[in-house]
C-alpha positions in Angstrom: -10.5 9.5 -9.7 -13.2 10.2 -6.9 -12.9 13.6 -5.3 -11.6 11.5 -2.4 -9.3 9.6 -3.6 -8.9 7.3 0.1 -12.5 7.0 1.2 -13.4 4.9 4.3 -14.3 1.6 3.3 -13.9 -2.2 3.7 -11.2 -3.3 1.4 -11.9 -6.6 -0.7 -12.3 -9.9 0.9 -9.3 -12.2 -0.4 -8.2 -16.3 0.1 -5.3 -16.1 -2.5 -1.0 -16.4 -2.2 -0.1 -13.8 0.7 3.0 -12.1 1.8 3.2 -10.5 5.0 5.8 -8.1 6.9 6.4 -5.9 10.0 8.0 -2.9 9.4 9.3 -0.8 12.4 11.7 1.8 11.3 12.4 3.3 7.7 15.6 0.9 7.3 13.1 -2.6 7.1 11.9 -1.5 4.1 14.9 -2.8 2.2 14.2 -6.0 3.1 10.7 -5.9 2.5 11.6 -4.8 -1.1 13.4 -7.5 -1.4 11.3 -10.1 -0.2 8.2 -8.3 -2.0 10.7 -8.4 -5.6 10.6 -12.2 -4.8 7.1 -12.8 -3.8 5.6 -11.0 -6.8 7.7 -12.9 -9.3 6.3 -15.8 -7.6 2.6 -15.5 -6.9 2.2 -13.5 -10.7 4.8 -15.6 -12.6 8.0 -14.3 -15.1 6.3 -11.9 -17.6 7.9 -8.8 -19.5 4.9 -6.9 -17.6 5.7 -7.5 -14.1 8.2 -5.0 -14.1 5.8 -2.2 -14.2 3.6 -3.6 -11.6 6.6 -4.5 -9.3 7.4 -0.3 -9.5 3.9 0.7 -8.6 3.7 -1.6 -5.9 7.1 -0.9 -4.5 6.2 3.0 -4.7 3.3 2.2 -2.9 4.4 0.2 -0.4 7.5 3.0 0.2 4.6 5.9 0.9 2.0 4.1 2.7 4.5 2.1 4.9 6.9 5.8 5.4 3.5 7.6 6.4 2.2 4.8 8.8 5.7 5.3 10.4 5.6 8.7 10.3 1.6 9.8 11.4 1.0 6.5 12.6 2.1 4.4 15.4 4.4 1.2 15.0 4.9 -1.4 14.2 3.8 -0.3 10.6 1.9 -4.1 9.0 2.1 -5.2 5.2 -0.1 -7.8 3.7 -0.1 -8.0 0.1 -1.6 -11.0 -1.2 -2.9 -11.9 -5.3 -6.4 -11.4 -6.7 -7.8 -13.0 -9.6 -7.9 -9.2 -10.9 -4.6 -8.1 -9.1 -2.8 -7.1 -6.2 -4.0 -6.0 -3.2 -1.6 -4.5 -1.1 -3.0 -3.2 2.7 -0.5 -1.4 5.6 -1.6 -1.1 8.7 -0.4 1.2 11.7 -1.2 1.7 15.2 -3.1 4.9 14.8 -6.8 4.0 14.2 -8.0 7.7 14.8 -6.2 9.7 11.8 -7.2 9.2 8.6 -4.9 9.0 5.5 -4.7 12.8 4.2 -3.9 13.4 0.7 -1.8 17.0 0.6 -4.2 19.8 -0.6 -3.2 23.3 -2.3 0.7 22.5 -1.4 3.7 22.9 -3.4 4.4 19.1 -4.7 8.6 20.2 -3.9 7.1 20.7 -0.6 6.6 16.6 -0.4 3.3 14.8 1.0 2.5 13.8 -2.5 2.4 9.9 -1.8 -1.1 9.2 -1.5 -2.5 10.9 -4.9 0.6 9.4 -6.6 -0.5 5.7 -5.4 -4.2 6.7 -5.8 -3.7 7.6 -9.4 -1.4 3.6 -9.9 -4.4 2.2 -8.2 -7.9 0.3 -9.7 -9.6 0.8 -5.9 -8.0 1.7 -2.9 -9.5 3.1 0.8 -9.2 2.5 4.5 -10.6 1.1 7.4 -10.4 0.2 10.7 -9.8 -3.3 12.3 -9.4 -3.3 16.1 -6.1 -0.8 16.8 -5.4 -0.8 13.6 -5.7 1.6 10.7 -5.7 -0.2 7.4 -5.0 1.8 4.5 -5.0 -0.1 1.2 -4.7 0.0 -2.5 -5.7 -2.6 -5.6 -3.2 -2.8 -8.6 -4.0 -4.2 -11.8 -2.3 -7.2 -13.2 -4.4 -7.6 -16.6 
């Protein structure tokens, strides 16, 4: 993993199957699991492995969306749309000038672990800035 595991960078250029959600308080993101459980079963097909990358993705999109709500600025964005080598999963939040912040030297029982969990589930990940937006986002494998 690099030593910064969410560097500032343009994330991939994509043109495949898309979902897309707002997310404006905690409670939305049980419908967006849902929706997401459906979409991926859709855009990667019934297999016995998309279990395992339905789990990763739904972590990820529970951290990233709960800290754009949190350090960010609402409505929190999801777009997570299929890759010939994966998923690609970006959130977006209203707070263009703070950068995602892995914890360092805390207590993991102390929370703030997110980011290094979904960095280490991750093929590529980073962040950028679009506008007013802060897009922080994150490849998974499919293969």
């Amino acid at each position: 993993m690099d030593l910064d595991p969410w560097p500032r960078r343009p994330r991939p250029e994509t043109t495949g199957p898309h979902y897309e959600a707002e997310i404006s308080r905690l409670a939305d993101l049980r419908t967006v699991r849902a929706q997401l459980r459906a979409w991926v079963a859709d855009a990667l097909g019934h297999s016995d492995a998309d279990g395992a990358i339905l789990d990763d993705l739904l972590l990820a999109v529970e951290e990233l969306a709960s800290n754009g709500l949190r350090h960010g600025r609402a409505p929190v964005r999801l777009h997570a749309v299929r890759m010939a080598e994966g998923l690609l999963l970006d959130v977006s939040d209203g707070e263009p000038h703070r950068r995602p912040e892995p914890a360092v030297g805390r207590d993991p029982a102390s929370g703030g672990m997110g980011l290094r969990m979904v960095a280490h589930l991750t093929t590529d990940r980073g962040w950028t800035v679009a506008g007013d937006r802060k897009h922080v986002w994150a490849c998974f494998p499919t293969g």
